[in-house]
N, C-alpha and C positions, 0 to 999 in steps of 0.2 A: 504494500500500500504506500501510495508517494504520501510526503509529507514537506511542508511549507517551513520556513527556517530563515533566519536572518540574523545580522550582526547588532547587538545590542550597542551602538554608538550614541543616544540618550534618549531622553525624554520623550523630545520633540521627533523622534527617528519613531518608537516607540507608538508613538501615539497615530502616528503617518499610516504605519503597518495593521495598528488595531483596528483603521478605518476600513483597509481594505479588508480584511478578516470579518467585518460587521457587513459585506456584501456578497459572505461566501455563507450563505445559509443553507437551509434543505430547499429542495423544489417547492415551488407554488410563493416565496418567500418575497421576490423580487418586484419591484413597485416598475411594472412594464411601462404602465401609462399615465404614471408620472401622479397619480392622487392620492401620495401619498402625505404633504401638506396637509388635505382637509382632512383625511382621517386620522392623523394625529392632534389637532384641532378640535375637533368633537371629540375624541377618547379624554381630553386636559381637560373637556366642558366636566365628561359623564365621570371621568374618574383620575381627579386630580391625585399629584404625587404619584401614581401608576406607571411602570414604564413596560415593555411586554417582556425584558429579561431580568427581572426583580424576583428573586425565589421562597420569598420566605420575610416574614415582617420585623424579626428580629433583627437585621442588618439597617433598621432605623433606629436602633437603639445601640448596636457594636459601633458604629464609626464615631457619631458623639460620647461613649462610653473612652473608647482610642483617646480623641484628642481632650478627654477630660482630664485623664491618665496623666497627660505629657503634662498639664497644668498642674497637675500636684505634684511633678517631679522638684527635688531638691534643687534651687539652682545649680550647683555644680553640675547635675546631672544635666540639667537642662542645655548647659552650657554646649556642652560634647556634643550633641548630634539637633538637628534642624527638626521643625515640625513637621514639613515634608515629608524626609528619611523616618523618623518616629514612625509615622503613621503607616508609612510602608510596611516599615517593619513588623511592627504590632497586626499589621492587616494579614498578614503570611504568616504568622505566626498562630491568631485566631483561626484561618483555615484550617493549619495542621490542626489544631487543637480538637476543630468539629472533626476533622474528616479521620480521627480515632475515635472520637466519640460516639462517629455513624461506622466505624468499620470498614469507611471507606466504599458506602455501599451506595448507590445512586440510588434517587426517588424521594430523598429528603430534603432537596432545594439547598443542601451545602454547596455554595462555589466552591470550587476548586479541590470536589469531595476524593476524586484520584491523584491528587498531587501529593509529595513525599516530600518531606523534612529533610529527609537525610539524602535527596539528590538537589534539593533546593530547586523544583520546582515550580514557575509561578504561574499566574492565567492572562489572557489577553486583555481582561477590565475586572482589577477590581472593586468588592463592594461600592465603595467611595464615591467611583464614577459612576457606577452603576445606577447608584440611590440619593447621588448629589441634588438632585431639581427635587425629587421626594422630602428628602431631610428639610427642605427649606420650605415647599409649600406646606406640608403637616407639622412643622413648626418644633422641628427636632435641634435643628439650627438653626441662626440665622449668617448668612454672607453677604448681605447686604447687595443681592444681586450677584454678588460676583462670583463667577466661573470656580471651580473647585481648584486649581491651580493659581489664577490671581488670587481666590482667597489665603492660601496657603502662604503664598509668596510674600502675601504684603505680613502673615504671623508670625514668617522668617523676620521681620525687620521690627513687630514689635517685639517679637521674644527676644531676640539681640538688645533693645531699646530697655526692655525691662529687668535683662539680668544685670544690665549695668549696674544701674540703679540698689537692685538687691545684694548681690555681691558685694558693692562697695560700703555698703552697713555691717559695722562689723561683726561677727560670728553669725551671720544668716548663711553661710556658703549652704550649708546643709539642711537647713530650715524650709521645709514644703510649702510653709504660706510665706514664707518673705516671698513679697516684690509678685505676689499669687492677682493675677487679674483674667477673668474669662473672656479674655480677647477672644476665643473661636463663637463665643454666645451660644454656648451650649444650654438647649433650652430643656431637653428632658431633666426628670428626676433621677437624678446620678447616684448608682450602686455601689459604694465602693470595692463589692468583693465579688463583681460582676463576671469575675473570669473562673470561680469556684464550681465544680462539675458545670462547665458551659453546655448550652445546646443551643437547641432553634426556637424554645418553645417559649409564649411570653407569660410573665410572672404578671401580678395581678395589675400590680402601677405602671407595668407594661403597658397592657393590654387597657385598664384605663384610660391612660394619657392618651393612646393613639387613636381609642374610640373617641374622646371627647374632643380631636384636636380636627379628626373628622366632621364632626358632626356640626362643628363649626364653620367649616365650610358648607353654604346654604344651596341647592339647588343640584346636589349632585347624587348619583346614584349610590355610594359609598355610603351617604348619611340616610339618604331611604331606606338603604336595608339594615342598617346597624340600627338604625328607630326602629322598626316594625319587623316583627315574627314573621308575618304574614310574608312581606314582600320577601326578607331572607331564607325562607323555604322556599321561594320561587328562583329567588338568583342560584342557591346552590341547587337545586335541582334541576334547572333551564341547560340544555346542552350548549346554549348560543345566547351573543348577544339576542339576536333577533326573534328567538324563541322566547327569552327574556319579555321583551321589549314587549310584545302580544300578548303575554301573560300576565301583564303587570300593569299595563297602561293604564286600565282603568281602575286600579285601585290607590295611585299616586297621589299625593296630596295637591302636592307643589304644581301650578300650572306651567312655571316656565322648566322644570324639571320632564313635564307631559311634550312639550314643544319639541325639545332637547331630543329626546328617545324618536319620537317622531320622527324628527328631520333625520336622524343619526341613521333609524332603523330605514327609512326611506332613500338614502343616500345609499346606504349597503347594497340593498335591492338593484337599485338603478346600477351600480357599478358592478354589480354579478353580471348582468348581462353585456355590459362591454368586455368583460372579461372573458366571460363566454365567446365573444365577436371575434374578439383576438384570435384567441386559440380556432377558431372556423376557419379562420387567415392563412393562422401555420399551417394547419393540417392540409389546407386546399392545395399553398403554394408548392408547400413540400413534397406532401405524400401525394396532394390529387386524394384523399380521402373526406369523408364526411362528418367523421367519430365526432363531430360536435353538433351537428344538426339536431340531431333530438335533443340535447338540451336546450339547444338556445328556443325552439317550438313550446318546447314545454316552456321557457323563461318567459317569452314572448307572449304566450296565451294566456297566462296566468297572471299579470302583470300586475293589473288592475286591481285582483284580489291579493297577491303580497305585499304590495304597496298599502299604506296608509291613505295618504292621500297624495295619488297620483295627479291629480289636477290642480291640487293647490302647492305641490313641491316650491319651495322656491332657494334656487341654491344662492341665492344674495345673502341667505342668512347665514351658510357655510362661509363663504367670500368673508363676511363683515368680523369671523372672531381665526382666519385665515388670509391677513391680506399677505403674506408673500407667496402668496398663489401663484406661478406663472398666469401672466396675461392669456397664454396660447391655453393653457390647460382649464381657466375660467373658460372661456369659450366654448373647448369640446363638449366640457359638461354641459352647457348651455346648450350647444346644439345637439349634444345625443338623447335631452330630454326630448328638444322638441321633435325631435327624429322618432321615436320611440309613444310620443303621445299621438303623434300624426293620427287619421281614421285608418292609412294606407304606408304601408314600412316600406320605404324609398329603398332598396337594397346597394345599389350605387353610391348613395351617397352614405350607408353605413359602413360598404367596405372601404371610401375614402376618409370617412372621421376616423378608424381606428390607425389605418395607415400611418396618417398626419399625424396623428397624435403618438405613435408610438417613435417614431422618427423625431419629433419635439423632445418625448421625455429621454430618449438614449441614443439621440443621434447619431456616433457611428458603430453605436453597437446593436442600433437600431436589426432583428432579423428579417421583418419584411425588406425593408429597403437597400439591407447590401449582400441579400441573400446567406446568413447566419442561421447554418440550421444543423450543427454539427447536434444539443440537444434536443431535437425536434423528433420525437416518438410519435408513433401510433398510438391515438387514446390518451396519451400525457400529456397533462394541461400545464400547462406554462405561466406565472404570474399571480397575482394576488388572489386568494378567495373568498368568497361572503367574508367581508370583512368582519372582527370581531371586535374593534375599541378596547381592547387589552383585559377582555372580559376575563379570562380566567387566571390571568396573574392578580385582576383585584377579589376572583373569590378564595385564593390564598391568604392572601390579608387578609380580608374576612375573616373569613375560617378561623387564623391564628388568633385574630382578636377575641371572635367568642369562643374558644375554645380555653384563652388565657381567662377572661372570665366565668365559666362557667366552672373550672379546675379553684377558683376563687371563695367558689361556694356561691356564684349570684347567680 
């Protein structure tokens, strides 16, 4: 089996390669037609702090736990190694720790649950970056906006700034609160003995603080089902966002909560069948086969009744909380509804809006247009599918939340 490899020359090398590595996913992964802008845009509306490779809810509570750690260090200690390097450290260091704790066995959302201590091992993102945007909008930290790296950098310079200061008083070299100030704004409720039989699972103030920092956020699916029995037996038993979304619509409180799912579950629809379009594309140009015609008949016929409301759609509302939309890709959606709402389906003009548009979003790696079809199978679909808004990485959360309170006794 080949394997991928490169020269660790830094950070910023580092971080280059991880990009590419985050476009090497499983099949179906790859955003062909360029929408993937709106659909992370409505996943931030429906389920803020969510990201779709987040494993586990505990790792909102180990990274602020990290850099609370480096603040209670002695100065002298502090002095020796940078808040950066700490935090690395301590983050490979927590991996190993789970991934003896789980045996090393996959299925319990440990990152980096096969990597070894003793080859020093690391992973392509960890936690940190992974639950950066997370940590800040549920209110685990605060960075003041700033990127997980300027935040770090500018800690480098107060941490420098403040052992001055400490150190030079005399007999604090050693003293954990001389010169003690919580520059990272570490906002949870800090464990001191946090790393004692560690795991994944959350302890009650855990699991409190996360429900409550949700539910403070108004208007999103997260704080629906963590209020209501009712709607959380439907989220974790829904296979799909959009099975979700039908199950539940009508017993939602919040009306602009009602809108949200709507337009969300509505936009998915619409964009299954362009996806579907696509792959009728490859398969024609390539194979000369059909293997997608009956789905897009059955997508097509059925339209009216998966949709919500297919006549009142209106993707301006997607546009308004998505403007770095591409201009070209506002458009296609624009005209694949009206394409699609027509009485009579222009075929002409549906095989030129996927065309154009696929050629827009990966221009010269574009397959219809420079003939790219070394992946191109019989019956395998190609591209994004029924979108799901990061649905089942937030019913993990969930899950850990009442799972930490119910283990609580509530």
């Amino acid at each position: 089996m080949a394997s991928l490899g490169w020269i660790d020359f830094s950070k910023k090398d580092r971080e280059r390669v991880n990009t590419v590595l985050e476009l090497l996913r499983p099949d179906g992964q790859v955003d062909e037609l360029g929408i993937g802008t709106m659909r992370d845009a409505l996943a931030d509306t429906l389920f803020p702090g969510i990201s779709t490779i987040q494993t586990r809810a505990k790792y909102f509570f180990i990274i602020p736990y990290i850099l609370y750690d480096f603040l209670r260090l002695p100065p002298s200690e502090r002095k020796k190694k940078s808040p950066t390097n700490y935090l690395e450290e301590q983050e490979y260091e927590v991996m190993y720790d789970l991934a003896d704790a789980y045996n090393r066995e996959e299925g319990h959302g440990v990152i980096g649950v096969t990597k070894r201590r003793e080859l020093k091992e690391k992973v392509a993102r960890r936690p940190s970056e992974v639950y950066w945007n997370g940590l800040n909008t549920l209110k685990c930290l605060d960075s003041k906006g700033l990127s997980a790296n300027a935040f770090l950098n500018r800690a480098n310079k107060v941490n420098a700034e403040t052992l001055v200061h400490a150190i030079a008083e005399e007999g604090h070299g050693d003293d954990p609160d001389a010169g003690f100030d919580n520059y990272f704004n570490v906002k949870v409720p800090v464990s001191l003995d946090w790393r004692t039989g560690i795991n994944l699972e959350l302890n009650e103030t855990e699991a409190s603080y996360l429900r409550d920092a949700i539910m403070d956020i108004k208007d999103s699916v997260l704080a629906a089902v963590l209020e209501s029995e009712t709607l959380n037996d439907l989220f974790i038993s829904s296979p799909s966002f959009v099975e979700f979304a039908k199950a539940s619509i009508d017993i939602i409180d919040s009306s602009q909560l009602r809108r949200n799912m709507v337009l969300a579950h509505d936009f998915a629809i619409l964009m299954e069948g362009a996806h579907i379009a696509y792959n009728q594309e490859l398969q024609k140009q390539f194979l000369g086969v059909d293997s997608f015609d009956d789905a897009w008949d059955d997508w097509y016929q059925d339209l009216h009744n998966k949709m919500f409301d297919l006549a009142g759609f209106q993707p301006e509302d997607i546009f308004y909380n998505a403007p770095t939309t591409r201009p070209q890709t506002r458009l296609f959606v624009i005209e694949w509804l009206h394409l699609v709402r027509a009485n009579q389906l222009d075929h002409d003009k549906k095989q030129k809006l996927i065309r154009a548009q696929e050629l827009q979003a990966k221009r010269k790696k574009a397959r219809l247009q420079y003939h790219q079809k070394d992946d191109v199978k019989q019956g395998k679909r190609i591209g994004l599918r029924l979108l799901d808004f990061r649905y089942n990485n937030a019913k993990i959360i969930v899950q850990d939340i009442k799972k930490g309170l119910e283990n609580a006794g509530r």
